[in-house]
VEXDREN-2710 file (C-alpha; in Angstrom, 1 decimal):
% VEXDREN-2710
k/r/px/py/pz
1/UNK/97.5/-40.3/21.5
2/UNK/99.4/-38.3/24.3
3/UNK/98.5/-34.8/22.1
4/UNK/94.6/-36.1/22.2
5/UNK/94.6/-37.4/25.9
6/UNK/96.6/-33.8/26.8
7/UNK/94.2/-31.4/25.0
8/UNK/90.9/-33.2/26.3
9/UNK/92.0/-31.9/29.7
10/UNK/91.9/-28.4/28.2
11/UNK/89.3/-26.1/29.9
12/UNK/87.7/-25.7/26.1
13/UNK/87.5/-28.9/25.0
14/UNK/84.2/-29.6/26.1
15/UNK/82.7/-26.7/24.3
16/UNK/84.6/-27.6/20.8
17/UNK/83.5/-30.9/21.0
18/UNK/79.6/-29.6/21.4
19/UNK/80.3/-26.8/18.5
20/UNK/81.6/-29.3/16.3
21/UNK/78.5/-31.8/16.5
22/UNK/76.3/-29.0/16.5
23/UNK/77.6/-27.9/13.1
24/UNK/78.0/-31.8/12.0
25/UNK/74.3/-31.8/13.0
26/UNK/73.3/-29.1/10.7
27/UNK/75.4/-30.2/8.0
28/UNK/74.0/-33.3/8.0
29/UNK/70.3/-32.4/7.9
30/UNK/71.1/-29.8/5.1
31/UNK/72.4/-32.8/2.8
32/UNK/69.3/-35.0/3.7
33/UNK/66.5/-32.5/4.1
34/UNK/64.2/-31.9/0.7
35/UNK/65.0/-28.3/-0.8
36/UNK/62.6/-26.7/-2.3
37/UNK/62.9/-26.8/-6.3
38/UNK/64.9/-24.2/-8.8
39/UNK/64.2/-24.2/-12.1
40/UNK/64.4/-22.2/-15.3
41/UNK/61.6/-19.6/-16.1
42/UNK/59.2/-20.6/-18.5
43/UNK/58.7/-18.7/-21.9
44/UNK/55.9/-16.3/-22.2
45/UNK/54.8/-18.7/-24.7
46/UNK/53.5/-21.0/-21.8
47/UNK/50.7/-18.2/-21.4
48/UNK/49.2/-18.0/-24.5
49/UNK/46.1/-20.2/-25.7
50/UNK/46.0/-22.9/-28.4
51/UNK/42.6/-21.7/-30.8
52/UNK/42.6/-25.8/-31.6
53/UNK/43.3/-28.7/-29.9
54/UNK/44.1/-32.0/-31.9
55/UNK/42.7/-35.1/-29.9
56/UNK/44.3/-37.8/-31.8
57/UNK/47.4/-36.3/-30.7
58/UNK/46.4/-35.8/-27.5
59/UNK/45.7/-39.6/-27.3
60/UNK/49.1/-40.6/-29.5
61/UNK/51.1/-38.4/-26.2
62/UNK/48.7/-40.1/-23.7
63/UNK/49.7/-43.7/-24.9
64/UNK/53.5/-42.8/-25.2
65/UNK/54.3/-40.9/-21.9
66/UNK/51.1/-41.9/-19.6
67/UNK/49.7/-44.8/-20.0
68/UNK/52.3/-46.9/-18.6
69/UNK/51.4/-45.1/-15.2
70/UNK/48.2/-44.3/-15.2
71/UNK/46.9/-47.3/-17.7
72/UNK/45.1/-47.5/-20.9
73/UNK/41.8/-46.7/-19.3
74/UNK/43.0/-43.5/-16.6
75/UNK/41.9/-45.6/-13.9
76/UNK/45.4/-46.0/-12.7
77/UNK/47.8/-48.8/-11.5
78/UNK/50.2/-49.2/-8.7
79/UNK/52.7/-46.8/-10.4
80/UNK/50.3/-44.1/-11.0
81/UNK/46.6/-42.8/-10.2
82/UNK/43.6/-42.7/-11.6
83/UNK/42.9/-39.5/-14.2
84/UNK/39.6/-39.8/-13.5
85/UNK/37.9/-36.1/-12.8
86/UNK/41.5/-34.5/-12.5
87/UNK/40.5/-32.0/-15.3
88/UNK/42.6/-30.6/-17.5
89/UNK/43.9/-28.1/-16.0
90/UNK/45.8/-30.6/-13.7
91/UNK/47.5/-31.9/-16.7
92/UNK/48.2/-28.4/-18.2
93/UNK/50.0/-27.5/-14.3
94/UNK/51.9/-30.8/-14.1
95/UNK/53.4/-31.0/-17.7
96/UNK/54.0/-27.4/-18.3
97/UNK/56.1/-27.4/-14.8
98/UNK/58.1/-30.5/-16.3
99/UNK/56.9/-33.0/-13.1
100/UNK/55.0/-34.9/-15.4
101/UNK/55.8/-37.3/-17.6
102/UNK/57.5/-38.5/-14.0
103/UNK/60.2/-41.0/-14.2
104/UNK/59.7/-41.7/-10.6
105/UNK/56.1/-41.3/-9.7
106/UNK/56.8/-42.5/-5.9
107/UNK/58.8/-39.8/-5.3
108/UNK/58.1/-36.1/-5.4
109/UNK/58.6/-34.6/-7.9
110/UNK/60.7/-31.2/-8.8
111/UNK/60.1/-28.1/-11.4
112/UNK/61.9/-29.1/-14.4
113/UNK/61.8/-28.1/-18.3
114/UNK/58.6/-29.5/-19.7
115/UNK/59.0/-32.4/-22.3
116/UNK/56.4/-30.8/-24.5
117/UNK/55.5/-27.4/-26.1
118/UNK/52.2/-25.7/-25.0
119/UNK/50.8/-27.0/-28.3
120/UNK/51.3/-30.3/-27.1
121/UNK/50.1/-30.2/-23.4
122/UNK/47.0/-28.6/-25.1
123/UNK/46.4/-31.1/-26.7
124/UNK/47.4/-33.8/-24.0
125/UNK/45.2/-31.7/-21.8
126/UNK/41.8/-31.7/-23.8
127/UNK/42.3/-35.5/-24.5
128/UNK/42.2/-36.3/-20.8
129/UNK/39.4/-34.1/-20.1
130/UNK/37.1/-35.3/-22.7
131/UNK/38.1/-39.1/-22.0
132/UNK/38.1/-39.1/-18.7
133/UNK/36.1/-36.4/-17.8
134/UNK/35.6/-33.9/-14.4
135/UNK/37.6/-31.8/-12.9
136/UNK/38.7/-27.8/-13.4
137/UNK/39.3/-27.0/-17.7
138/UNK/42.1/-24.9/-18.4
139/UNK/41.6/-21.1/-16.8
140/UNK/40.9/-18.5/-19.7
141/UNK/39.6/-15.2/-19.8
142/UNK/35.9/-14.7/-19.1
143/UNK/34.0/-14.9/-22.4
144/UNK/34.6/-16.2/-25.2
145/UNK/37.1/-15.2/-28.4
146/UNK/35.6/-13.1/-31.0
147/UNK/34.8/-14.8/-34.5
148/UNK/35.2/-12.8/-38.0
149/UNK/32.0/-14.0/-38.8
150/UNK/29.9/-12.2/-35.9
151/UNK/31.4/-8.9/-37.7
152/UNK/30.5/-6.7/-40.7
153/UNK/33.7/-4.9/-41.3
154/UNK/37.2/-6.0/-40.8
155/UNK/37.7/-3.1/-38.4
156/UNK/35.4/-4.2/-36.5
157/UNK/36.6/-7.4/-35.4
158/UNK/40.0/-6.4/-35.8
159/UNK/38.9/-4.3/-32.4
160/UNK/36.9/-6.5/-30.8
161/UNK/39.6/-9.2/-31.3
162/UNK/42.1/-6.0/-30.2
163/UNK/40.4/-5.4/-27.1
164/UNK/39.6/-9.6/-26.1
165/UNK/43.3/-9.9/-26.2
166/UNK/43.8/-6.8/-24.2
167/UNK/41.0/-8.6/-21.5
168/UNK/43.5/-12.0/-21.5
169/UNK/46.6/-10.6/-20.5
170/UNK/44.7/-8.5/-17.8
171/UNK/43.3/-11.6/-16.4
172/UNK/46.5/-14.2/-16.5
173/UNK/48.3/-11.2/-15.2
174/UNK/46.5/-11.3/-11.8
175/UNK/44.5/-8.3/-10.2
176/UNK/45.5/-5.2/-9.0
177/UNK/44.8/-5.5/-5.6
178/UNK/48.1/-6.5/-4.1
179/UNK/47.5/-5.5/-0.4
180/UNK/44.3/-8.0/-0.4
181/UNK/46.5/-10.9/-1.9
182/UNK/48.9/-10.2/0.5
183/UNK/46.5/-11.1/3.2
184/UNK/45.3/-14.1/1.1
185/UNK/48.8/-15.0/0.7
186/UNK/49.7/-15.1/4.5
187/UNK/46.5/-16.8/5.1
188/UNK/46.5/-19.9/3.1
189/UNK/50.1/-19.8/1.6
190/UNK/52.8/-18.3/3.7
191/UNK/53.4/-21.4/6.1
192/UNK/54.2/-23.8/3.6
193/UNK/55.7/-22.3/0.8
194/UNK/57.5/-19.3/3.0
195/UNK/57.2/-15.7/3.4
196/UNK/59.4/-14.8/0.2
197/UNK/58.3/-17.9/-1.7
198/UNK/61.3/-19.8/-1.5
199/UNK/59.1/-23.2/-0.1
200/UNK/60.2/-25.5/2.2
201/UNK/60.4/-28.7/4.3
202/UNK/57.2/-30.5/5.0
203/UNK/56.6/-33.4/6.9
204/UNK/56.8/-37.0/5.6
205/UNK/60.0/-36.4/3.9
206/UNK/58.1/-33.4/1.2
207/UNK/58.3/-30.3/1.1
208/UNK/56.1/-27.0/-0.4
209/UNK/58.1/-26.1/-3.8
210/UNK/59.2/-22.2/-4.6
211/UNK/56.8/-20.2/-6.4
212/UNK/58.9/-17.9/-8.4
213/UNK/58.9/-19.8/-11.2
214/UNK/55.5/-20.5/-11.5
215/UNK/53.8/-18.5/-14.3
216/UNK/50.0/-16.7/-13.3
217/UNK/48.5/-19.5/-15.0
218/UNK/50.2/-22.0/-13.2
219/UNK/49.6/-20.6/-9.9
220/UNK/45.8/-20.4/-11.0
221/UNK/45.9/-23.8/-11.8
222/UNK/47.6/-25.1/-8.4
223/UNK/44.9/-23.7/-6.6
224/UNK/42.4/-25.3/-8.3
225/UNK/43.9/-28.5/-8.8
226/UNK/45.8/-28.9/-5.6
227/UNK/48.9/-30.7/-6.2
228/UNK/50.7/-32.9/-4.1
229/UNK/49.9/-31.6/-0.7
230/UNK/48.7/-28.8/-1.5
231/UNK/44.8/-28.3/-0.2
232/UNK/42.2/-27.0/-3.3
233/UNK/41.3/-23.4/-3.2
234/UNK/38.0/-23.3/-5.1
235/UNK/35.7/-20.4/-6.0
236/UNK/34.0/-21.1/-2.7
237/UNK/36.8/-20.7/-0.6
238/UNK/38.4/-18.4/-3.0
239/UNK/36.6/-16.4/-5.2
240/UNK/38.3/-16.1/-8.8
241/UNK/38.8/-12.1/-8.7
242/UNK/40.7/-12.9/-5.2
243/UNK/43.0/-15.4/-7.0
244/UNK/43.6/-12.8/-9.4
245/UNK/44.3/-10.6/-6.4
246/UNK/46.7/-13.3/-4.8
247/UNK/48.1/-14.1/-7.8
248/UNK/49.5/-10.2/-8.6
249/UNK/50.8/-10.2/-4.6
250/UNK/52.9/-13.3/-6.1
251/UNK/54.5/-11.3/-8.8
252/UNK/55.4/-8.9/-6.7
253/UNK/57.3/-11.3/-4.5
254/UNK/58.9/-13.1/-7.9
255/UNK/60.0/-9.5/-9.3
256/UNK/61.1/-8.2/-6.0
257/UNK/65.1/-7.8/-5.6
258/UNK/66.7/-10.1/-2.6
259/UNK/69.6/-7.3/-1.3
260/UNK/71.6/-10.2/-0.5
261/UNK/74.8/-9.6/1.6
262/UNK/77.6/-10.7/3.5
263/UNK/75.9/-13.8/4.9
264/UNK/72.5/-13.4/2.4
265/UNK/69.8/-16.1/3.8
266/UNK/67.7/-16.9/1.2
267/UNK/64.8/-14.1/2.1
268/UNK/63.6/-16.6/4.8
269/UNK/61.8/-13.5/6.7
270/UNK/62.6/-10.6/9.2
271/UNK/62.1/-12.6/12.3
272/UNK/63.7/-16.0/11.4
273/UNK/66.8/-13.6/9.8
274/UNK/66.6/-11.6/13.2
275/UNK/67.1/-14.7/15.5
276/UNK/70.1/-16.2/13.5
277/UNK/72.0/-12.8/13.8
278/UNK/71.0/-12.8/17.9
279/UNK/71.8/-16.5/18.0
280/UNK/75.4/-16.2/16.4
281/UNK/76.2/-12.8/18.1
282/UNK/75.2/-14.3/21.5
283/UNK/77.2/-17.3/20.4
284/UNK/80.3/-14.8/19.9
285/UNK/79.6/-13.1/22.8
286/UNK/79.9/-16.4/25.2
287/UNK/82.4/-17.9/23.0
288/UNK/84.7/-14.5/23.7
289/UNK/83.6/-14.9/27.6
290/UNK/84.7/-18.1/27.9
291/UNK/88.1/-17.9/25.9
292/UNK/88.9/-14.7/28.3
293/UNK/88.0/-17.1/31.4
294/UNK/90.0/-19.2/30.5
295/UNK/93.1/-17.2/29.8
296/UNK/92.5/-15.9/33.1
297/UNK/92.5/-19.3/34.7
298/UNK/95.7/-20.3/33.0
299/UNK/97.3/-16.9/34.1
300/UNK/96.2/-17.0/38.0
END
């Protein structure tokens, strides 16, 4: 007790005491705060199309992993809400990013790996739509897939169904215009899920997930669907050939290095970067000015 009572007379003990429930402050707030999601990258499978759907097994998966939640009829319970008018392409979003089935569907919910193969959310997907009804279908290529029978020759169709392909990956790919999806990015995107993409906190104890994961598709879909928090971006508000736009400036941010370093900070952007390297040089700086007052105290 006579070390404790002796050093709290020192002339730094006051400012160790503040430093040290300064950094017990942000230590405790980084345990408790929601962190945005990480998550394995999906399979390129995830992009491609099923030709069929099977309903009956869309129905068999409904009644095993959703009805529970959202009941036998979609209209919901206290556990889950209604699938009325959600669409499919809100069930194609929340299964393929592994938040649905949910086993907690109070809480949010984080990018996982999805319980079922695309063959299976298809199917899952179509059910919904076509018992329920409403909502935004499933994004696909504009037009619709060429048929052998609309041909005369196998080469023919061979090239039609050459070039339709060639048309799909284009257009799940997102547009070329990056600079204009830049600006639609920092627009409507940029203060909730960050400037690098990396999300973050939100209020009410949520928070705006990472986007580079998230395949084209399923950044299509989350505009159009909304989920969670997230407001709906439809073609009035944005037209599809800008989501296409936005949705290549989003590749560029998921394929774009992070250089990292000594003290690396998650790409959280040039200013909020630049103000934590002034705030802990100052810091140094004082820190340094008062130990030297100090010593020149003790020595006078």
């Amino acid at each position: 007790m006579k070390w404790i009572t002796a050093r709290r007379r020192h002339p730094l003990a006051g400012y160790v005491v503040v430093t040290l429930a300064l950094a017990l402050l942000g230590l405790g707030y980084a345990v408790v705060a929601p962190s945005a999601e990480r998550a394995q990258a999906q399979s390129d499978a995830a992009e491609t199309e099923s030709a069929e759907v099977d309903l009956a097994n869309g129905r068999e998966l409904f009644e095993q992993s959703c009805m529970s939640c959202h009941g036998r009829d979609g209209r919901g319970t206290a556990s889950g809400p209604s699938l009325y008018g959600v669409g499919a392409a809100a069930v194609d979003f929340q299964v393929s990013t592994g938040r649905m089935p949910s086993t907690n569907p109070d809480q949010q919910m984080p990018r996982g790996e999805a319980v079922y193969n695309q063959e299976q959310i298809d199917d899952l997907a179509a059910y919904v739509q076509q018992a329920f009804g409403g909502g935004p279908q499933v994004p696909s290529v504009p037009g619709t897939e060429p048929q052998r029978s609309e041909f005369d020759s196998e080469a023919a169709y061979e090239q039609a169904l050459e070039e339709y392909e060639a048309a799909f990956e284009e257009y799940i790919s997102g547009g070329g215009d990056t600079e204009a999806g830049q600006k639609l990015y920092m627009t409507n995107c940029a203060h909730c899920h960050g400037w690098s993409g990396n999300g973050g906190a939100l209020t009410g104890g949520r928070w705006a997930p990472s986007i580079h994961e998230a395949s084209p598709r399923q950044i299509y879909e989350a505009m159009i669907t909304g989920p969670g928090a997230m407001p709906v971006f439809n073609d009035q508000t944005i037209t599809p050939e800008s989501k296409q736009d936005l949705i290549a400036y989003v590749k560029n941010l998921q394929y774009e290095p992070n250089p990292g370093g000594v003290f690396a900070l998650n790409r959280v952007g040039q200013v909020a970067e630049g103000l934590i390297s002034w705030t802990i040089g100052l810091s140094l700086i004082v820190a340094c000015a008062i130990w030297i007052t100090a010593k020149q105290r003790a020595h006078d």
